[in-house]
C-alpha positions in Angstrom: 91.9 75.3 85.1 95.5 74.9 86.1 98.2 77.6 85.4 100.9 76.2 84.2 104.1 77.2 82.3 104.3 77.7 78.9 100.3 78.5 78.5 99.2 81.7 76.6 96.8 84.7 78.5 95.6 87.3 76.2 94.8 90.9 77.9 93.1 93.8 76.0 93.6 97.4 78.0 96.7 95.9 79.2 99.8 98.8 78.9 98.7 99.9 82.8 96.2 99.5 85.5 94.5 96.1 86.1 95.5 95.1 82.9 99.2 95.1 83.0 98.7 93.8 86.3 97.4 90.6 85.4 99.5 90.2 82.6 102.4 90.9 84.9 100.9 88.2 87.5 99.9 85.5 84.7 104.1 85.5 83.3 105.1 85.0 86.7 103.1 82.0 86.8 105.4 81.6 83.9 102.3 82.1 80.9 103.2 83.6 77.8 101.3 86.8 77.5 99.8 88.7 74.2 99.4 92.3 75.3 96.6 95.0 74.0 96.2 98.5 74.2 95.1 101.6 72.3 98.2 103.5 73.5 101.3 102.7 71.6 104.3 104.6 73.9 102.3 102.8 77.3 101.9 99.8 74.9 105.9 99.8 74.4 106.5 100.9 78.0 104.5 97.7 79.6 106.2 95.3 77.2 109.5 96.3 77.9 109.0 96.3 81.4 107.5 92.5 81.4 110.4 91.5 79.0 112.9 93.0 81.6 111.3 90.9 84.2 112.0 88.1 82.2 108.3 87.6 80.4 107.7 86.0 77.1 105.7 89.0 75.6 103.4 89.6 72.0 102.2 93.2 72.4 99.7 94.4 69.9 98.5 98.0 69.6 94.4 97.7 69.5 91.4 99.7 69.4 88.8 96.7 71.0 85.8 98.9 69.5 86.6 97.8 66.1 86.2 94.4 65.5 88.7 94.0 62.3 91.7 94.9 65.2 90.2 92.1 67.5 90.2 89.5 64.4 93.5 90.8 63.4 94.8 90.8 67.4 93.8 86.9 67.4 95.2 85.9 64.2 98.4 87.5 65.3 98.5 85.8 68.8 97.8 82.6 67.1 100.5 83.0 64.5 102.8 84.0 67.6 102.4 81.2 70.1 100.1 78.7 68.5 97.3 78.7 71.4 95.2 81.1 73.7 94.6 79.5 76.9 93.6 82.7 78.9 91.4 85.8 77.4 91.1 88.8 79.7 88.5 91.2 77.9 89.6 94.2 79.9 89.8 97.2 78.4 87.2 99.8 79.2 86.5 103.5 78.7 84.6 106.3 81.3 82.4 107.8 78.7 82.9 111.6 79.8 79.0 112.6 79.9 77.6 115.3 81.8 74.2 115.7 83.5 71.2 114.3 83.2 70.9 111.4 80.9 68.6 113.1 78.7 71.1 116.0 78.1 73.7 113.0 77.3 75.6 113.7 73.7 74.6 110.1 71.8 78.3 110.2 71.0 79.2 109.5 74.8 77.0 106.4 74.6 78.6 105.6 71.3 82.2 105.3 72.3 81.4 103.7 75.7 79.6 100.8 74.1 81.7 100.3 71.6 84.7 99.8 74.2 82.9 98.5 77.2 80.5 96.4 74.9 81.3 95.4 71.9 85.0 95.1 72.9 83.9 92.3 75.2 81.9 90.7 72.4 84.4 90.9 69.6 86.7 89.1 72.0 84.6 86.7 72.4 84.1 85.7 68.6 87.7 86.3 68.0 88.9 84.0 70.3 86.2 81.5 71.7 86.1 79.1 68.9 89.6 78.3 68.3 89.6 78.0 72.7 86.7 75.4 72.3 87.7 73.9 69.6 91.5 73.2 71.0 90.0 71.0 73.4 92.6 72.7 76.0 91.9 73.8 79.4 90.5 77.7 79.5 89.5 80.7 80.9 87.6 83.9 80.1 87.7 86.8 82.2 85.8 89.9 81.4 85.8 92.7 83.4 83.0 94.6 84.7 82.3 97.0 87.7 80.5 97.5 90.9 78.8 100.9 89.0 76.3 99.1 87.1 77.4 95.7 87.5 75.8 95.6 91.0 73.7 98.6 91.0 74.6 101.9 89.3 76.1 105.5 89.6 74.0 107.6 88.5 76.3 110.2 88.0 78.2 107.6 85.7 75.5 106.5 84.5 76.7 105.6 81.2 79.6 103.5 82.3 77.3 101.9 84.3 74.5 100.5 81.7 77.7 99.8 79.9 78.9 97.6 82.7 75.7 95.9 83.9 76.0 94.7 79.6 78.8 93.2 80.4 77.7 91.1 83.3 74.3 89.7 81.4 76.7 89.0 78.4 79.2 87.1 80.6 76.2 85.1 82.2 75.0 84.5 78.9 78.4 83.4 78.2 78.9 81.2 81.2 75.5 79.1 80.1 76.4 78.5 76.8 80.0 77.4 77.5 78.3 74.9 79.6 75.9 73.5 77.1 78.5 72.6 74.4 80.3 70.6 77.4 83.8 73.4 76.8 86.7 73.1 78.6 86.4 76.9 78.7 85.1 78.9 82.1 84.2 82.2 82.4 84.4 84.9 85.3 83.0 88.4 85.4 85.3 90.5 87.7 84.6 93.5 89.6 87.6 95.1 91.1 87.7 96.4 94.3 86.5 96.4 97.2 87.7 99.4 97.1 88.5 102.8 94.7 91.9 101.9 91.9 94.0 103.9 90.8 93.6 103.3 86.9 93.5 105.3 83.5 89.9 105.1 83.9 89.5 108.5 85.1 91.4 110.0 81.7 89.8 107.9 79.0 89.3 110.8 77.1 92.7 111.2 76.1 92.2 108.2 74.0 89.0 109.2 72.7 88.9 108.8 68.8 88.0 111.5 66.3 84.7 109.4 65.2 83.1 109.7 68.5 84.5 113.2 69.3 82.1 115.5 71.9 79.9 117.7 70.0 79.9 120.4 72.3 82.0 121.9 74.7 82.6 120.2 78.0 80.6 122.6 81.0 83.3 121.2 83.4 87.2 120.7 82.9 88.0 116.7 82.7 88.6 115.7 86.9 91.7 114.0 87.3 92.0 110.7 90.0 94.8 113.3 91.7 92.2 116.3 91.6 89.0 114.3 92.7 91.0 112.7 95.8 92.0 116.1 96.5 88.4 117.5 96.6 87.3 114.3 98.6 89.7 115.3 101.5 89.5 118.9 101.5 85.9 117.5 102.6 86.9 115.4 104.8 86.5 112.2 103.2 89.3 109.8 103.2 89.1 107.8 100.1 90.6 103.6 100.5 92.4 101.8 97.6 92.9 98.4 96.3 95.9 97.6 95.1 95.9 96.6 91.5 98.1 93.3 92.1 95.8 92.6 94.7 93.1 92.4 91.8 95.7 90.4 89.7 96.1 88.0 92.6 92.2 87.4 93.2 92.1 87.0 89.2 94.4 84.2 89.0 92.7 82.5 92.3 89.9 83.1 90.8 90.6 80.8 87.6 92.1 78.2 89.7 89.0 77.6 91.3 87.0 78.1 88.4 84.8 80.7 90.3 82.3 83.1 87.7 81.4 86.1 90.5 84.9 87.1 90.9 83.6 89.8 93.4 85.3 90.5 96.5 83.8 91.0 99.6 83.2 94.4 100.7 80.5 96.2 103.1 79.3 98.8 100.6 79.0 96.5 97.3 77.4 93.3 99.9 75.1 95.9 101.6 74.3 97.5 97.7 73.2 93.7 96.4 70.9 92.7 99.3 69.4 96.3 98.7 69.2 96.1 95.5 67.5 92.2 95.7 65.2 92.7 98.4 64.0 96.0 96.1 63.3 93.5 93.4 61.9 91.1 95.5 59.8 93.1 97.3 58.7 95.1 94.3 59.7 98.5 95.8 61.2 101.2 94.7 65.1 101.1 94.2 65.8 103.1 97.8 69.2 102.0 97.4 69.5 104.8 94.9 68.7 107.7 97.2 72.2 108.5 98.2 72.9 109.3 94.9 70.5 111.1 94.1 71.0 114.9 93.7 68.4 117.8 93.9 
């Protein structure tokens, strides 16, 4: 689809990170853009900021894991500005669990998939139809992630089966947009190439009370400042994509009406020929071994 002025783009987990990078990028393509987030002050903080820069801004605070916020988040963006051209189902949780997976609290698994998951899905259902039905132009992009998306972390193991959901649900997507002839395309994105500096790393701070850990953590919560600390102390300098970079591959990304929005990189390239040629070759998943810990 074209970008044009005066469109609408609707992006959940949008007060920082990738999210209120592409909202940023889709108002300077002139779009009108509906905000979500879980955070209120962060909420406020991003909105101002876009409205300073001259954006056209709906912000909504919005828990994706409950569906009656999603409804309520599309009824409201609807009553705003009359269309949705542009749904970015982006917001996403690390899910905090420790171990092996058997030792996993259920409520880890809980929260995750009700962000990661089922926050992708209500979008979906809030939004979709009244997108198909306008007979506009459209776009859906839903974010996923290299960890589980291409092949998982096992150390993150969570996030990833959370992730690799949102890529089968996005294909799914994809083929049924296509049977009913829709002027709506979808994309599944996984940032990168590289590490981001996101909120990802303190998800837990947002954590509700309903999925609250059942016991107490082993180890403290690992900040993105703390764990890129410990990487050099070891002598491993860590690389980072830019978030607007994302943003900018996003909105290319539409234009061409391209579903893998998956940038080139040696690791994640070298990670899907493994992983294929495992599956092909009915082997073992070798590709695994480096993360694998004694």
């Amino acid at each position: 689809m074209e970008l044009r002025e005066g469109q609408v783009a609707v992006v959940t987990g949008a007060a920082s990170g990738i999210g209120l990078a592409m909202a940023r990028r889709f108002a300077a393509e002139g779009l009108k853009v509906v905000l979500a987030d879980v955070e209120p002050a962060a909420l406020e903080k991003a909105a101002d900021g876009l409205r300073a820069e001259g954006a056209d801004v709906h912000a909504r605070v919005v828990d994706v894991g409950v569906r009656e916020q999603v409804l309520e988040l599309a009824e409201s963006a609807y009553d705003t500005y009359g269309a949705v051209h542009v749904l970015c189902n982006n917001a996403g949780v690390g899910s905090g669990a420790e171990g092996r997976m058997w030792e996993h609290e259920p409520n880890d698994w809980k929260w995750a998939f009700e962000v990661n998951v089922w926050g992708v899905f209500h979008g979906v259902q809030a939004f979709l139809p009244r997108m198909i039905k306008s007979g506009q132009p459209g776009h859906v992009v839903n974010t996923s992630s290299g960890d589980g998306g291409i092949a998982p972390l096992p150390t993150a193991s969570v996030y990833a089966v959370t992730k690799a959901a949102v890529v089968t649900m996005t294909e799914s997507l994809y083929a049924h947009l296509r049977a009913e002839h829709a002027r709506v395309g979808a994309s599944v994105l996984f940032p990168g190439p590289h590490m981001l500096r996101t909120g990802l790393w303190e998800s837990h701070r947002n954590r509700p009370d309903r999925y609250a850990k059942e016991r107490p953590r082993r180890t403290p919560y690992r900040s993105l400042g703390q764990w890129e600390a410990a990487m050099r102390a070891a002598g491993k300098e860590v690389a980072f994509t830019p978030v607007e970079e994302v943003a900018e591959f996003v909105v290319a990304g539409i234009r061409a009406d391209r579903f893998w929005l998956l940038p080139p990189g040696e690791h994640s390239d070298a990670q899907i020929r493994a992983r294929a040629r495992s599956m092909l070759d009915r082997t073992n998943p070798s590709y695994l071994e480096s993360f694998i810990l004694d």
